[in-house]
C-alpha positions in Angstrom: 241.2 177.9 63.4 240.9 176.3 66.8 237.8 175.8 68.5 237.2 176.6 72.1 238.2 173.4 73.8 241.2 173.0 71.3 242.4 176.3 72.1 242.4 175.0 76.6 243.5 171.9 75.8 246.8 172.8 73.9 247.6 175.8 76.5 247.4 173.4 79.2 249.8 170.9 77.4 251.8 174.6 76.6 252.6 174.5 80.5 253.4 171.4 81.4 253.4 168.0 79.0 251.1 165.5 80.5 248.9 162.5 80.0 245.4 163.0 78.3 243.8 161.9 81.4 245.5 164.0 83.6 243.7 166.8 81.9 240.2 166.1 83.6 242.7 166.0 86.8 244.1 169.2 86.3 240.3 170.8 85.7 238.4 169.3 88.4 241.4 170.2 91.1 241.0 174.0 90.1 237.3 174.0 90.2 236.9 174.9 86.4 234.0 172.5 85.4 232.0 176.2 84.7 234.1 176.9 81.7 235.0 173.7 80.1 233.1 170.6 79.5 234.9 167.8 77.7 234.0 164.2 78.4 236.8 161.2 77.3 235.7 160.9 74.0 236.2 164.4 73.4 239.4 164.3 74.6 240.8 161.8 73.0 239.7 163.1 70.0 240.9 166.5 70.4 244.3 164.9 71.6 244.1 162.8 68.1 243.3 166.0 65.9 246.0 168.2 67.4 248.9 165.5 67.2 247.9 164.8 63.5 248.0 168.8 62.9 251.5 168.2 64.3 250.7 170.9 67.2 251.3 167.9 69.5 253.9 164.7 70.1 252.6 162.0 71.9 255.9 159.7 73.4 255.2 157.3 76.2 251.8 158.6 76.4 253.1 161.9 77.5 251.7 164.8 75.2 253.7 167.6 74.9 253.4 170.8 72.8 255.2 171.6 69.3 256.8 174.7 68.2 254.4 175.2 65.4 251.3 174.2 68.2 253.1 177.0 69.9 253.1 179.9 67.5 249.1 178.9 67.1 248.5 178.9 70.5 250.2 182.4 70.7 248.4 183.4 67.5 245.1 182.5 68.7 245.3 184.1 72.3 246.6 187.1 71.5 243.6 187.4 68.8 240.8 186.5 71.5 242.4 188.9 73.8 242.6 191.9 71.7 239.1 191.4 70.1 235.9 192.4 71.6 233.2 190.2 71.1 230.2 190.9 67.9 227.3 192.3 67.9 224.0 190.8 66.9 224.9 187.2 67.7 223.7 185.1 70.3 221.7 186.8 72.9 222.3 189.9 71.0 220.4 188.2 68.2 217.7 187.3 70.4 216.9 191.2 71.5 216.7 191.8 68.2 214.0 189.7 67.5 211.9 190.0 70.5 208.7 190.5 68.5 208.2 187.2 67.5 207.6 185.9 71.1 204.2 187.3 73.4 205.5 189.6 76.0 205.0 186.9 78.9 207.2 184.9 76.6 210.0 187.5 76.4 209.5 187.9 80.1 209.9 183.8 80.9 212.8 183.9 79.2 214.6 186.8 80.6 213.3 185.7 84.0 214.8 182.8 83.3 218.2 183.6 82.2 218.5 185.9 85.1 218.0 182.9 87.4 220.2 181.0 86.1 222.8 183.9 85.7 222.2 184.6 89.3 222.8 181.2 90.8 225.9 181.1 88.2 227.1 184.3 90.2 227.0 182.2 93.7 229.1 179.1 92.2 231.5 181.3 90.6 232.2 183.4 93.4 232.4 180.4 95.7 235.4 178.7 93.7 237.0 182.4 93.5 236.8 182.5 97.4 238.5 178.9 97.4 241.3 180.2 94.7 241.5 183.2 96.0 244.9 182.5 98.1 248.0 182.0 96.0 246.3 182.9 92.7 248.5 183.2 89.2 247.6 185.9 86.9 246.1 183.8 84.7 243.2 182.5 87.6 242.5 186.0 88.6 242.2 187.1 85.5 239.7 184.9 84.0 237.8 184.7 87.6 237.5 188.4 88.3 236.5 188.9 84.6 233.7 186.5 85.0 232.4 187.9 88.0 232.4 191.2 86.7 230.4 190.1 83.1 227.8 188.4 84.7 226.7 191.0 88.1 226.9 193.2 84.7 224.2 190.8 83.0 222.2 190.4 86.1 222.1 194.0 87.0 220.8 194.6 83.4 218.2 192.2 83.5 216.8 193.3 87.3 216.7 196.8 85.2 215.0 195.5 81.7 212.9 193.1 83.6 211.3 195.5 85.6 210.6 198.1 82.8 208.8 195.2 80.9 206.7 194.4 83.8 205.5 198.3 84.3 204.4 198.4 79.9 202.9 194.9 80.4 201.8 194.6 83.8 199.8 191.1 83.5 203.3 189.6 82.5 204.1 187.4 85.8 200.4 186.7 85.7 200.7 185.2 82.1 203.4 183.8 82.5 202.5 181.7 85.3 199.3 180.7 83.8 200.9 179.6 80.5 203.9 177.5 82.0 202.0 174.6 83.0 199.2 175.1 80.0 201.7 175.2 77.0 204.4 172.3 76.1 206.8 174.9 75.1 206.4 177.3 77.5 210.1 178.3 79.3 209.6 177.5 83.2 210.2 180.2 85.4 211.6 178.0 88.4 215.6 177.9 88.9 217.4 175.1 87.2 219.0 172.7 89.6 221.6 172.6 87.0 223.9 175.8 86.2 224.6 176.2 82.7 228.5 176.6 82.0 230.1 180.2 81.6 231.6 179.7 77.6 234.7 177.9 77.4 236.9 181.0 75.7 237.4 182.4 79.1 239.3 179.1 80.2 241.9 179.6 77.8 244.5 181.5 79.4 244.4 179.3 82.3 248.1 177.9 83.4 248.9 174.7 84.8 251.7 174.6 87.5 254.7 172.8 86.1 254.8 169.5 88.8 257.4 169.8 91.7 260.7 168.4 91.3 
C-alpha cells in the first residue's frame, strides 16, 4: 500500500518523467507546500523504494513511471476517490473522548484549531486566487475541495465553540489564567506557522508535460 507522499510522488512522475530534484521544483512553482512536505532525504528515499518495487526506472537520472507503477497508481486513486473518509479517527477520536480534558482544556484546544484552520483558510485561498487563471481539472479540484472542508470545519467550530462557552461560561477566563500557569497548557495565540492540509488531497495533482 502506498503512503501519502508515495502515492504524489509517483503521479507526478505518471505525467511527465523527470529528475528527483525537479520534484521540489515542480511543488514550490504551484504553490503546494500546504499539502506536501518532503525534504531531500525523503525523496531520495522514496525515489529508492519505488524503483526497487519496480514502479520506477531510473536512466540518466531521469525517473520515469512503469506499467505495473501505473496500474498501482490507478488502483490507489481511484480507491481514495471513491472512499469516504472513517469515523472515530483522528479528530473524530478526539470528540469522543472529550471528558478526559477540563472544559477550559477542550475549549484551548478547539480555540486553537480554529485559529489555525482560519489562517489556513487565508493561505489557501490566496494561492487559489494566484492559480485561479488557466487551471487543470486536477488544481481546481483539489483547491475548491480544500476550501470548501475547511470554511466547513471553521463554521463548525465558531458554532461548537460558542455553545461550550454558554454551559461553561468561565471558559476564556480559565483558559487564559491556566496558559501561562501550566507547562502543558495549549496557547490560545495564532501560530505564526500554518500547519499543512494532509497530503492525500495532493495526489491527483498533474504536472504539465514540458514544452517542446
Amino acid at each position: 500500500m502506498l503512503t501519502d507522499a508515495e502515492l504524489t510522488i509517483l503521479g507526478l512522475i505518471a505525467e511527465c518523467p523527470c529528475q528527483g530534484d525537479e520534484i521540489h521544483s515542480v511543488v514550490e512553482a504551484r504553490g503546494l507546500r500546504n499539502w506536501l512536505t518532503v525534504g531531500s532525504a525523503s525523496l531520495r528515499y522514496i525515489l529508492s523504494k519505488l524503483e526497487r518495487q519496480k514502479m520506477l526506472v531510473c536512466e540518466d537520472r531521469v525517473y520515469r513511471i512503469t506499467e505495473a507503477g501505473q496500474g498501482v497508481l490507478q488502483t490507489a486513486v481511484a480507491d481514495l476517490l471513491g472512499r469516504p473518509p472513517g469515523l472515530g479517527v483522528g479528530f473524530e477520536l478526539g470528540l469522543a473522548n472529550l471528558n478526559v480534558l477540563k472544559p477550559y482544556q477542550v475549549y484551548q484546544a478547539l480555540a486553537q484549531r480554529q485559529n489555525d484552520l482560519i489562517q489556513q483558510l487565508e493561505a489557501v485561498e490566496k494561492l487559489w486566487a494566484a492559480h485561479l487563471d488557466g487551471a487543470t481539472d486536477e488544481r481546481r479540484a483539489l483547491y475548491t475541495h480544500s476550501l470548501s472542508l475547511i470554511r466547513s470545519e471553521v463554521d463548525w467550530l465558531k458554532t461548537f465553540l460558542a455553545d461550550w462557552r454558554q454551559r461553561y461560561p468561565a471558559v476564556e477566563r480559565e483558559a487564559s489564567e491556566n496558559t501561562s500557569s501550566e507547562p502543558h497548557a495549549l496557547p490560545t495565540q495564532i501560530h505564526p506557522h500554518t500547519p499543512p492540509i494532509p497530503a492525500k488531497r495532493l495526489q491527483v495533482v498533474k504536472r504539465k508535460p514540458p514544452e517542446e
